[in-house]
N, C-alpha and C positions, 0 to 999 in steps of 0.2 A: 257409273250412270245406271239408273234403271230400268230394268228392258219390260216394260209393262208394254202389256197389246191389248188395245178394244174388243172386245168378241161380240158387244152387243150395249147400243146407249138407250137410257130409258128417261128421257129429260119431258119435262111438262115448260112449254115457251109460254110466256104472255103472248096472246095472240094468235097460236096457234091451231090450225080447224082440221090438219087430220097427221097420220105419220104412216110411213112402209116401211118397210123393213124389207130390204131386197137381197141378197146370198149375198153381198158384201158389203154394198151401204144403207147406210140408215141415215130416210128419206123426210123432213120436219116439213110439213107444209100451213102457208100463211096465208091471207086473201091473197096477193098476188105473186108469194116470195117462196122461193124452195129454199132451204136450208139444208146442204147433202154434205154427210162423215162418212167420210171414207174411213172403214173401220179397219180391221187387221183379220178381219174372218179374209179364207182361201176356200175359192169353190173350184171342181173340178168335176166333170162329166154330169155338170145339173145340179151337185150335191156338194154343200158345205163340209167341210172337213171339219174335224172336232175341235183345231188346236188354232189360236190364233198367231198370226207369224208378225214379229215385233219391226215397227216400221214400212211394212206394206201398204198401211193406207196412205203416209206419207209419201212413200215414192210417188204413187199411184194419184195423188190430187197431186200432187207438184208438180208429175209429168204431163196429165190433162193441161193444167192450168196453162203451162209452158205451150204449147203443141195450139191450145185452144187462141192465146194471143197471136201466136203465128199464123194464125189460119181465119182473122178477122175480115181481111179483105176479099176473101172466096165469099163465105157465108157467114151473117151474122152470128153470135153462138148468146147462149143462156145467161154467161155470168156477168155479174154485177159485184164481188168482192171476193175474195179469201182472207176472212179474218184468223186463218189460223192453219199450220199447214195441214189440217187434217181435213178442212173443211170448205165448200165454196156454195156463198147463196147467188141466186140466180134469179132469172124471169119463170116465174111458175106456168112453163108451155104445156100442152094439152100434147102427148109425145100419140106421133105416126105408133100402130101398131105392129110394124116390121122394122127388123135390123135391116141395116143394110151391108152385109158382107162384100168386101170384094178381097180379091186374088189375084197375086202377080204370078206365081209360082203352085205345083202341084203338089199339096203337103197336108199335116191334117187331118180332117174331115174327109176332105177335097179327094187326098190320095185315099184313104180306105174306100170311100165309092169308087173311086174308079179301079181299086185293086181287085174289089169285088167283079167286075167285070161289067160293070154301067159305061157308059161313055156319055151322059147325060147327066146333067146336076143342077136342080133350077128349071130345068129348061134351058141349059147351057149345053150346047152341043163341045165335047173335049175331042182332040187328037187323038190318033190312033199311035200307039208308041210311044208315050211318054213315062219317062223315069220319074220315081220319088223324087220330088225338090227340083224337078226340072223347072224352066221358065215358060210359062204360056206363051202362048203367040203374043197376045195382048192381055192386058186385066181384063176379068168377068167380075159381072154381078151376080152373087148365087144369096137374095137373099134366105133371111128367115124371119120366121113368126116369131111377135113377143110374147111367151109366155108368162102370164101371172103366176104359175108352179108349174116344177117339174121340165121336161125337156122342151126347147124353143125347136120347132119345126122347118127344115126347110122347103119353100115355098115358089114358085115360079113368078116372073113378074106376070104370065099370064092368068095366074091364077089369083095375085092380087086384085086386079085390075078385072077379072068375071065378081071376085066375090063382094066388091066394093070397100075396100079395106083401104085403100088409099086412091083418091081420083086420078085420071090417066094425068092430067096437069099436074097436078102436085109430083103423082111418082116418075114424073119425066124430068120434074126440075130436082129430084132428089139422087136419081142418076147423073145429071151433070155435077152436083156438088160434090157428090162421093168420087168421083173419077176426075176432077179436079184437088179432090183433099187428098186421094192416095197419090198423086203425082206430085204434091208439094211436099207428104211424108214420106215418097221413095227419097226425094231430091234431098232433104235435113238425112234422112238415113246416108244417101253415100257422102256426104260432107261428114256423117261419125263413122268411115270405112264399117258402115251394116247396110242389108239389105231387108227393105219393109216388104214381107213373103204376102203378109194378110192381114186384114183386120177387119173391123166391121162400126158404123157411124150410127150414131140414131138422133132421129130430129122431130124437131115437136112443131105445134101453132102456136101465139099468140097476139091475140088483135091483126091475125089475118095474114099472117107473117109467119113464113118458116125459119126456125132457130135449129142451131145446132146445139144438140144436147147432150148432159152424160159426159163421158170423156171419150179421149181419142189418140191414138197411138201408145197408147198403154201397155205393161208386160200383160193386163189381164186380157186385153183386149185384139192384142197383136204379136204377129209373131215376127222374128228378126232376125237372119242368120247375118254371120259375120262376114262380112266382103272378101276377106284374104282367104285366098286358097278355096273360094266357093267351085270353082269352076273345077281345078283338078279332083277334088273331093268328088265331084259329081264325074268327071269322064273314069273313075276309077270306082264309082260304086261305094262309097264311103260316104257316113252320114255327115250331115251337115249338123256346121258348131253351134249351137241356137241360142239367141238370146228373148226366151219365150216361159211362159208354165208349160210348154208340153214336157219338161223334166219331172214335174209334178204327175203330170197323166203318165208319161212313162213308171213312176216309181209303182203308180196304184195298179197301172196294167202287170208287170211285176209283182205284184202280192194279190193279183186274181181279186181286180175290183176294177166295173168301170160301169157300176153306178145302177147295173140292170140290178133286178127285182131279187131277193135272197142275199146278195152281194153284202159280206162284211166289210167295212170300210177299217184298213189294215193301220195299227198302230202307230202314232206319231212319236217318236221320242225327242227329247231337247234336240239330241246331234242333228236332226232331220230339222227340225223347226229352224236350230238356227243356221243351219246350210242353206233352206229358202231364203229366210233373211237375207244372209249374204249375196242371195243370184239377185232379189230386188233389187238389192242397194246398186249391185255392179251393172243391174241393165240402167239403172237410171243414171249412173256416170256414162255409161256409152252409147243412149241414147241423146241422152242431153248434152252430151260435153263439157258438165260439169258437176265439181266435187258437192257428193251428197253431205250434208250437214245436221247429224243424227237431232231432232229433240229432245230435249229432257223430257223421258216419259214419266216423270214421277206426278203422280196425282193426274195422268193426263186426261181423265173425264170432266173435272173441276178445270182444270182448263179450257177445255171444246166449250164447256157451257159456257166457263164467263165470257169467253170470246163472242161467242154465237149471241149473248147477251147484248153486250156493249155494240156488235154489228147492227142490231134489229132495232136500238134506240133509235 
Protein backbone atom coordinates (compact mmCIF):
# COMPACT_ATOMS: atom_id res chain seq x y z
CA UNK A 1 0.00 0.00 0.00
CA UNK A 2 0.98 3.58 -0.42
CA UNK A 3 1.85 5.73 2.36
CA UNK A 4 1.03 9.04 0.58
CA UNK A 5 0.23 12.19 3.21
CA UNK A 6 -1.61 15.45 2.24
CA UNK A 7 0.65 18.38 3.18
CA UNK A 8 -1.60 20.75 1.66
CA UNK A 9 -5.00 20.65 -0.98
CA UNK A 10 -5.50 23.13 -3.54
CA UNK A 11 -9.00 22.19 -5.13
CA UNK A 12 -11.29 25.08 -6.93
CA UNK A 13 -15.23 23.66 -5.80
CA UNK A 14 -18.34 24.73 -7.99
CA UNK A 15 -19.58 26.95 -5.65
CA UNK A 16 -17.24 27.69 -3.57
CA UNK A 17 -16.90 31.62 -1.86
CA UNK A 18 -13.64 31.41 0.27
CA UNK A 19 -10.85 28.77 1.62
CA UNK A 20 -8.39 28.66 5.04
CA UNK A 21 -5.82 26.91 5.41
CA UNK A 22 -5.33 26.42 9.13
CA UNK A 23 -1.84 24.44 10.67
CA UNK A 24 -3.64 21.19 9.92
CA UNK A 25 -6.85 21.53 7.90
CA UNK A 26 -7.86 22.89 5.00
CA UNK A 27 -10.95 24.77 5.32
CA UNK A 28 -13.49 24.95 1.51
CA UNK A 29 -16.16 27.16 2.31
CA UNK A 30 -19.85 27.36 0.62
CA UNK A 31 -22.98 29.80 1.08
CA UNK A 32 -23.82 27.94 4.02
CA UNK A 33 -21.63 24.58 3.93
CA UNK A 34 -17.81 24.08 5.27
CA UNK A 35 -16.06 21.46 3.64
CA UNK A 36 -12.99 20.51 6.20
CA UNK A 37 -9.63 17.87 5.11
CA UNK A 38 -8.06 16.95 7.70
CA UNK A 39 -4.75 16.78 6.06
CA UNK A 40 -1.62 14.94 7.31
CA UNK A 41 0.47 18.35 8.20
CA UNK A 42 1.63 18.08 12.43
CA UNK A 43 1.81 21.27 14.28
CA UNK A 44 3.48 21.62 17.46
CA UNK A 45 4.16 24.78 19.72
CA UNK A 46 2.14 27.04 16.93
CA UNK A 47 4.43 25.77 14.10
CA UNK A 48 3.80 23.27 11.32
CA UNK A 49 6.44 20.85 11.12
CA UNK A 50 8.04 20.18 7.59
CA UNK A 51 6.95 16.54 7.05
CA UNK A 52 3.58 15.16 6.65
CA UNK A 53 2.70 12.07 8.97
CA UNK A 54 0.84 9.30 6.72
CA UNK A 55 -2.65 8.78 8.18
CA UNK A 56 -3.01 11.38 10.85
CA UNK A 57 -5.74 13.19 9.21
CA UNK A 58 -7.53 9.99 9.14
CA UNK A 59 -7.33 9.04 12.70
CA UNK A 60 -7.93 12.51 13.47
CA UNK A 61 -11.64 13.02 11.41
CA UNK A 62 -12.60 9.52 12.19
CA UNK A 63 -11.92 10.13 15.95
CA UNK A 64 -13.79 13.76 15.73
CA UNK A 65 -16.55 12.29 13.87
CA UNK A 66 -16.82 9.22 16.42
CA UNK A 67 -16.69 11.45 19.62
CA UNK A 68 -18.89 14.17 17.73
CA UNK A 69 -22.04 11.56 17.32
CA UNK A 70 -21.48 10.71 20.89
CA UNK A 71 -21.97 13.90 22.15
CA UNK A 72 -25.23 14.92 19.98
CA UNK A 73 -27.50 14.86 22.90
CA UNK A 74 -25.31 17.38 25.15
CA UNK A 75 -24.92 20.03 22.33
CA UNK A 76 -25.76 20.17 18.83
CA UNK A 77 -22.50 19.91 16.70
CA UNK A 78 -21.60 21.15 12.90
CA UNK A 79 -21.66 18.00 10.87
CA UNK A 80 -23.84 17.16 8.14
CA UNK A 81 -21.75 14.11 6.38
CA UNK A 82 -18.24 12.44 6.06
CA UNK A 83 -17.91 11.71 2.47
CA UNK A 84 -14.71 10.40 2.84
CA UNK A 85 -12.37 9.44 5.79
CA UNK A 86 -10.43 12.39 5.50
CA UNK A 87 -13.15 14.72 5.26
CA UNK A 88 -16.53 16.13 6.95
CA UNK A 89 -18.92 19.09 5.59
CA UNK A 90 -20.89 20.67 8.06
CA UNK A 91 -23.04 23.84 8.97
CA UNK A 92 -20.98 26.78 7.95
CA UNK A 93 -21.07 28.37 12.00
CA UNK A 94 -19.68 31.92 12.55
CA UNK A 95 -16.98 30.13 15.47
CA UNK A 96 -16.81 31.92 19.19
CA UNK A 97 -13.32 33.58 19.15
CA UNK A 98 -12.04 31.52 22.09
CA UNK A 99 -11.03 27.88 22.73
CA UNK A 100 -12.39 26.49 25.28
CA UNK A 101 -9.63 24.42 27.32
CA UNK A 102 -10.42 22.55 30.28
CA UNK A 103 -8.37 20.26 32.70
CA UNK A 104 -8.73 17.43 34.83
CA UNK A 105 -5.34 16.89 35.72
CA UNK A 106 -2.02 19.29 36.21
CA UNK A 107 0.09 18.57 32.88
CA UNK A 108 1.21 20.49 29.86
CA UNK A 109 0.88 24.11 29.53
CA UNK A 110 -1.04 23.83 32.80
CA UNK A 111 2.14 22.21 34.76
CA UNK A 112 4.93 24.71 33.26
CA UNK A 113 2.92 27.76 34.63
CA UNK A 114 2.61 26.48 37.65
CA UNK A 115 6.25 24.95 37.67
CA UNK A 116 7.19 28.47 36.97
CA UNK A 117 5.84 29.40 40.19
CA UNK A 118 2.25 31.11 39.27
CA UNK A 119 -0.50 29.52 41.09
CA UNK A 120 -3.08 31.34 38.84
CA UNK A 121 -3.88 30.37 35.25
CA UNK A 122 -6.90 32.00 33.48
CA UNK A 123 -7.97 33.37 36.40
CA UNK A 124 -8.00 29.82 37.80
CA UNK A 125 -6.88 29.95 41.20
CA UNK A 126 -4.54 26.18 41.54
CA UNK A 127 -3.42 24.36 44.94
CA UNK A 128 -0.56 24.75 46.73
CA UNK A 129 1.45 21.37 46.27
CA UNK A 130 0.55 19.70 43.52
CA UNK A 131 2.71 17.23 41.52
CA UNK A 132 3.04 16.96 37.60
CA UNK A 133 0.02 14.90 36.46
CA UNK A 134 -1.58 15.22 39.62
CA UNK A 135 -5.44 15.26 39.63
CA UNK A 136 -7.24 18.74 40.35
CA UNK A 137 -9.59 18.98 42.86
CA UNK A 138 -12.25 19.47 40.17
CA UNK A 139 -11.90 20.43 36.11
CA UNK A 140 -11.13 24.19 35.34
CA UNK A 141 -11.76 26.18 32.51
CA UNK A 142 -8.33 27.99 31.48
CA UNK A 143 -9.45 29.14 28.37
CA UNK A 144 -7.71 30.68 25.23
CA UNK A 145 -7.87 33.18 22.46
CA UNK A 146 -8.16 32.02 18.73
CA UNK A 147 -5.66 33.10 17.00
CA UNK A 148 -5.64 33.73 13.18
CA UNK A 149 -1.30 33.14 13.23
CA UNK A 150 1.10 32.45 15.40
CA UNK A 151 0.48 31.67 19.20
CA UNK A 152 -3.32 31.40 20.63
CA UNK A 153 -3.22 33.36 24.05
CA UNK A 154 -4.51 32.36 27.32
CA UNK A 155 -7.26 34.42 28.44
CA UNK A 156 -9.42 34.78 31.60
CA UNK A 157 -13.12 34.28 31.40
CA UNK A 158 -13.06 37.77 33.03
CA UNK A 159 -11.41 39.21 30.62
CA UNK A 160 -13.55 37.80 27.85
CA UNK A 161 -16.53 38.86 29.06
CA UNK A 162 -14.74 42.98 29.83
CA UNK A 163 -13.55 42.74 26.21
CA UNK A 164 -16.76 41.77 24.74
CA UNK A 165 -15.44 38.77 22.89
CA UNK A 166 -18.17 36.38 23.82
CA UNK A 167 -21.56 37.77 25.68
CA UNK A 168 -21.83 36.78 29.55
CA UNK A 169 -24.98 34.34 28.19
CA UNK A 170 -23.44 32.73 25.55
CA UNK A 171 -20.03 32.21 27.55
CA UNK A 172 -22.05 30.80 30.43
CA UNK A 173 -23.97 28.37 28.18
CA UNK A 174 -20.46 27.41 26.61
CA UNK A 175 -19.17 26.53 30.20
CA UNK A 176 -21.95 24.10 30.80
CA UNK A 177 -21.46 22.40 27.53
CA UNK A 178 -17.54 21.94 27.84
CA UNK A 179 -17.81 20.56 31.45
CA UNK A 180 -20.62 18.33 30.33
CA UNK A 181 -18.54 17.09 27.04
CA UNK A 182 -15.42 16.53 29.29
CA UNK A 183 -17.47 14.37 31.62
CA UNK A 184 -18.86 12.23 29.00
CA UNK A 185 -15.05 12.12 27.42
CA UNK A 186 -13.65 11.24 30.93
CA UNK A 187 -16.47 8.51 31.09
CA UNK A 188 -15.73 6.83 27.05
CA UNK A 189 -11.96 7.35 28.23
CA UNK A 190 -12.28 4.84 31.39
CA UNK A 191 -14.51 2.30 29.47
CA UNK A 192 -10.81 2.38 26.97
CA UNK A 193 -8.78 1.73 30.58
CA UNK A 194 -7.42 5.94 29.59
CA UNK A 195 -7.67 8.95 31.41
CA UNK A 196 -9.09 12.28 29.34
CA UNK A 197 -5.93 14.67 31.31
CA UNK A 198 -7.25 17.91 28.89
CA UNK A 199 -8.47 19.10 26.02
CA UNK A 200 -9.99 21.95 24.57
CA UNK A 201 -13.97 22.35 22.54
CA UNK A 202 -14.65 25.19 20.19
CA UNK A 203 -18.15 26.36 19.16
CA UNK A 204 -19.57 28.61 16.66
CA UNK A 205 -23.42 30.40 15.76
CA UNK A 206 -25.67 29.65 13.23
CA UNK A 207 -29.21 31.13 12.86
CA UNK A 208 -28.83 31.91 16.52
CA UNK A 209 -27.85 28.64 17.74
CA UNK A 210 -24.63 27.51 19.32
CA UNK A 211 -22.93 24.42 17.53
CA UNK A 212 -20.36 22.53 18.38
CA UNK A 213 -17.35 22.84 16.08
CA UNK A 214 -14.07 21.51 14.74
CA UNK A 215 -13.31 18.21 16.43
CA UNK A 216 -13.14 16.95 19.87
CA UNK A 217 -11.32 14.52 21.89
CA UNK A 218 -8.67 14.09 19.40
CA UNK A 219 -4.66 13.01 19.84
CA UNK A 220 -4.27 16.75 18.43
CA UNK A 221 -6.58 18.18 20.65
CA UNK A 222 -6.37 16.14 23.84
CA UNK A 223 -4.33 14.56 25.82
CA UNK A 224 -4.66 10.86 27.50
CA UNK A 225 -2.79 8.93 29.96
CA UNK A 226 -3.31 5.28 30.39
CA UNK A 227 -5.46 4.16 33.48
CA UNK A 228 -3.20 1.18 34.64
CA UNK A 229 -0.60 2.00 36.84
CA UNK A 230 -1.54 5.84 36.81
CA UNK A 231 -1.56 6.14 40.34
CA UNK A 232 1.56 4.28 41.41
CA UNK A 233 3.52 5.97 38.56
CA UNK A 234 2.47 9.24 40.27
CA UNK A 235 3.06 8.27 44.28
CA UNK A 236 6.67 7.22 42.94
CA UNK A 237 7.43 10.36 40.80
CA UNK A 238 7.50 8.64 37.54
CA UNK A 239 6.06 9.88 34.33
CA UNK A 240 3.01 9.23 33.17
CA UNK A 241 2.36 6.63 29.87
CA UNK A 242 0.63 9.29 27.43
CA UNK A 243 -1.53 8.76 24.72
CA UNK A 244 -1.02 12.59 23.48
CA UNK A 245 1.57 14.74 20.82
CA UNK A 246 3.19 15.93 23.77
CA UNK A 247 5.85 12.86 22.50
CA UNK A 248 6.06 15.23 19.58
CA UNK A 249 6.73 18.36 21.84
CA UNK A 250 9.08 16.27 23.83
CA UNK A 251 11.18 15.19 20.74
CA UNK A 252 11.43 19.04 19.61
CA UNK A 253 12.15 20.23 23.36
CA UNK A 254 15.02 17.54 22.91
CA UNK A 255 16.63 19.01 19.79
CA UNK A 256 16.35 22.81 21.39
CA UNK A 257 13.14 23.80 19.46
CA UNK A 258 9.89 25.05 20.80
CA UNK A 259 8.83 27.33 18.46
CA UNK A 260 10.33 30.80 20.08
CA UNK A 261 11.82 33.27 17.66
CA UNK A 262 15.59 32.09 15.94
CA UNK A 263 14.57 28.48 16.74
CA UNK A 264 15.55 25.80 14.07
CA UNK A 265 13.02 23.34 13.65
CA UNK A 266 15.15 20.00 13.93
CA UNK A 267 15.20 17.25 11.24
CA UNK A 268 12.48 14.85 10.46
CA UNK A 269 13.62 11.46 9.09
CA UNK A 270 11.27 8.52 7.74
CA UNK A 271 12.05 6.51 11.17
CA UNK A 272 10.57 9.56 13.02
CA UNK A 273 7.63 10.22 10.54
CA UNK A 274 6.76 6.77 10.69
CA UNK A 275 7.05 6.14 14.54
CA UNK A 276 4.33 9.18 14.72
CA UNK A 277 2.28 7.35 12.30
CA UNK A 278 2.18 4.52 14.39
CA UNK A 279 1.35 6.42 18.02
CA UNK A 280 -1.78 7.91 15.69
CA UNK A 281 -3.00 4.80 14.57
CA UNK A 282 -2.39 3.19 18.20
CA UNK A 283 -4.25 6.31 20.15
CA UNK A 284 -7.19 5.90 17.74
CA UNK A 285 -7.50 2.01 18.57
CA UNK A 286 -7.40 3.01 22.36
CA UNK A 287 -9.27 5.64 22.20
CA UNK A 288 -11.98 4.22 20.15
CA UNK A 289 -12.02 0.63 20.90
CA UNK A 290 -11.60 -0.21 17.59
CA UNK A 291 -9.28 -1.56 14.94
CA UNK A 292 -7.95 1.26 12.75
CA UNK A 293 -8.49 0.44 9.00
CA UNK A 294 -5.61 2.05 6.99
CA UNK A 295 -6.94 3.78 3.27
CA UNK A 296 -5.57 3.23 0.21
CA UNK A 297 -3.51 6.35 0.07
CA UNK A 298 -2.68 6.07 -3.64
CA UNK A 299 -3.97 9.07 -5.57
CA UNK A 300 -5.51 10.16 -2.30
CA UNK A 301 -6.05 14.00 -3.44
CA UNK A 302 -8.20 12.70 -6.51
CA UNK A 303 -9.94 10.99 -4.16
CA UNK A 304 -10.86 13.86 -1.29
CA UNK A 305 -12.00 15.90 -4.36
CA UNK A 306 -14.21 13.36 -6.12
CA UNK A 307 -15.80 12.59 -2.93
CA UNK A 308 -16.15 16.21 -1.78
CA UNK A 309 -17.64 16.48 -5.25
CA UNK A 310 -20.30 13.95 -5.46
CA UNK A 311 -21.14 15.10 -1.47
CA UNK A 312 -21.99 18.92 -2.60
CA UNK A 313 -24.31 17.65 -5.62
Amino acid sequence: MVNEAIKETNYHFKGQTDFYRGKVRDVYFFEDTVAMIATDRISAFDVVLPKPIPYKGQVLNQVATKFLMETRDIVPNWVKSTPDPNVTIGIKCEPFLVEMVIRGYLAGHAWRVYRSGKRKICGVELPEGLKENDKLPKPVITPTTKAKEGHDEDISKQEILAQGIVSKDDYEQLEKYTYALFERGSEIARQNHLILVDTKYEFGKFQGQIYLIDEIHTPDSSRYFYRKGYEERQRKGEAQKQLSKEFVRQWLISNGFQGKRGQQIPEMNDNLVETISGRYIELYESVTGEKFQKQNNEAILKRIEKNINLALE
